[in-house]
N, C-alpha and C positions, 0 to 999 in steps of 0.2 A: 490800296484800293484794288480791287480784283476787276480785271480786264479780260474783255472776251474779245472774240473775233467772229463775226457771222458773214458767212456767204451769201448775198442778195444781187441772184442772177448769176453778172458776170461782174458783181463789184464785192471786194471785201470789205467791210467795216470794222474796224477792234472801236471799242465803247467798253463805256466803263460799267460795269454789273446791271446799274436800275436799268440802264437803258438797251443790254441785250436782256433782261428781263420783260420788258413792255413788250420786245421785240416777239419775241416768246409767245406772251398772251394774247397779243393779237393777231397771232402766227402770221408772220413774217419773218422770213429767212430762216436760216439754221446755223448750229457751229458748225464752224468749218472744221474739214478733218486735217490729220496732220500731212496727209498728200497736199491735199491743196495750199495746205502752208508754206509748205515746201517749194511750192513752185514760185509764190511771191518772194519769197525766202532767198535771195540772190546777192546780196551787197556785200561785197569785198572791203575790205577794210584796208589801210595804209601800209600794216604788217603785215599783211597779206592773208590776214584770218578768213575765210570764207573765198578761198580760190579752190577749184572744184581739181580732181585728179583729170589729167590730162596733159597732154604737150604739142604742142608745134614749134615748128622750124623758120628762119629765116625764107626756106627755096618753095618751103608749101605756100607760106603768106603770098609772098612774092605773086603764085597763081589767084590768089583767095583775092588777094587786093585787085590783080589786074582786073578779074569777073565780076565783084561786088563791090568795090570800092572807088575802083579810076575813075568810074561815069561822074563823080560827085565831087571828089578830090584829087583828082588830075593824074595823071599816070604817075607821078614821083613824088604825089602829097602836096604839091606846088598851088593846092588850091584851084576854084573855078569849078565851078557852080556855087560850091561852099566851100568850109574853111580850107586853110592852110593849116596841112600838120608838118612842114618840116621848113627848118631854118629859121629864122626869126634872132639867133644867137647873138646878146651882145644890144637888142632894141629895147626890151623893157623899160630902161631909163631914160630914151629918148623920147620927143614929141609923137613920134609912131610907132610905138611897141608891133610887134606882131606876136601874138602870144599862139604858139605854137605848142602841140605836144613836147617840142624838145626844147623850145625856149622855157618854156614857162611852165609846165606841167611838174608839180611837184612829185610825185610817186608815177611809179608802173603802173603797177596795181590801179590804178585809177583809171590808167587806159584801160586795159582789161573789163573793167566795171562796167565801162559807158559803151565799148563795142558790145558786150556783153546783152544790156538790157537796152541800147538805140538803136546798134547800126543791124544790119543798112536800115538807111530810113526807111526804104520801103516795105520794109519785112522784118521788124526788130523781134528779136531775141529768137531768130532763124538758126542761127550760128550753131554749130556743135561746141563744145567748152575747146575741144584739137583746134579746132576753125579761128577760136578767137585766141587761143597762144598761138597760133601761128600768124593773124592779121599783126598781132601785139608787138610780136614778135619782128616782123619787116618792115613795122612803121619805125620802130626803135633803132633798127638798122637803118632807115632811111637818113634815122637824123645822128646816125655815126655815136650812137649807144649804146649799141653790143654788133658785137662780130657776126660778118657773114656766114657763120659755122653757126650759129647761135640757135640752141634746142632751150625755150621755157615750155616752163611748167612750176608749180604752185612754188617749189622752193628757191628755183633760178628770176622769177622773174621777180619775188618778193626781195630779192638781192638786189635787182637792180637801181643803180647810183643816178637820178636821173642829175642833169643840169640845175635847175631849179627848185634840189631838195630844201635848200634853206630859203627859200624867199615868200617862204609867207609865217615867217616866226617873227613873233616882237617882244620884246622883253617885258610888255603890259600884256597880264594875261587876258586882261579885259579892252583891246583893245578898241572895241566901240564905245564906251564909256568917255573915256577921254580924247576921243577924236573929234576934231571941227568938221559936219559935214562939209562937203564942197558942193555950192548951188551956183557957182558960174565957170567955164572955162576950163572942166572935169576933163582929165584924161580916163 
């Protein structure tokens, strides 16, 4: 089935043919061009497919978090106003998990993604691509991930070994199928 993509406004639609056709004749919106594609066009993948060229450091972040990020999560990630990204180590299986970037965060790359296209909340996807390996970069070092020398970029940070790499594999590839939901007492 051929899939279109139409810009209406500032919202993109992809629809499937009949209906960027309707869209068409009753001229409403347009396709989009491959600029504007581009620019929704941001998701990082596990392997790290779709990380942009660029690098930052552990000692940039370090500034980048103190100016954009400590108001929110506390000067050392310790949380307060919102989450906590650092420590947590070792909770998961307890009655109080604290599910942190280093606790529980399975890939880098996934930090990367989500600084990428949320943070800061105030002003998402502010960040220069440097800006966000280097935020990526000092949170990872906050939670004792890579070294205080520590320069990523697309192929260093798709390296990275987090804690949590294995904890959301199950040997059911289907594993909602054969799960009892949980309707009382849910961690």
């Amino acid at each position: 089935m051929l899939r279109e993509c139409m810009l209406f406004g500032f919202m993109m639609v992809c629809a499937v043919a009949t209906i960027a056709n309707a869209a068409e004749r009753y001229h409403l919106g347009r396709p989009i061009t491959s600029d504007e594609l581009a620019g929704w066009n941001i998701d990082v993948r596990a392997d790290g497919a779709g990380l942009p060229v660029g690098h930052g450091s552990v000692r940039e972040g370090q500034q980048i978090y103190a100016t954009t990020c400590a108001g929110c999560h506390g000067a050392n990630g310790e949380g307060k106003p919102m989450d906590r990204l650092v420590g947590g180590f070792g909770t998961l299986n307890t009655a109080s998990p604290a599910q942190t970037v280093g606790s529980y965060w399975p890939y880098a790359t996934t930090l990367f993604d989500y600084i990428r296209r949320a943070m800061p909340f105030n002003a998402p996807q502010s960040l220069t691509a440097d800006q966000v390996y280097a935020v990526a970069a000092y949170v990872l070092y906050l939670n004792k991930i890579v070294p205080e020398d520590a320069i990523l970029d697309a192929k260093t940070l798709a390296k990275v070994q987090m804690p949590n790499r294995n904890g959301f594999t199950s040997p059911d590839p289907r594993p909602d199928i054969k799960t009892t939901p949980c309707m009382k007492d849910c961690r």
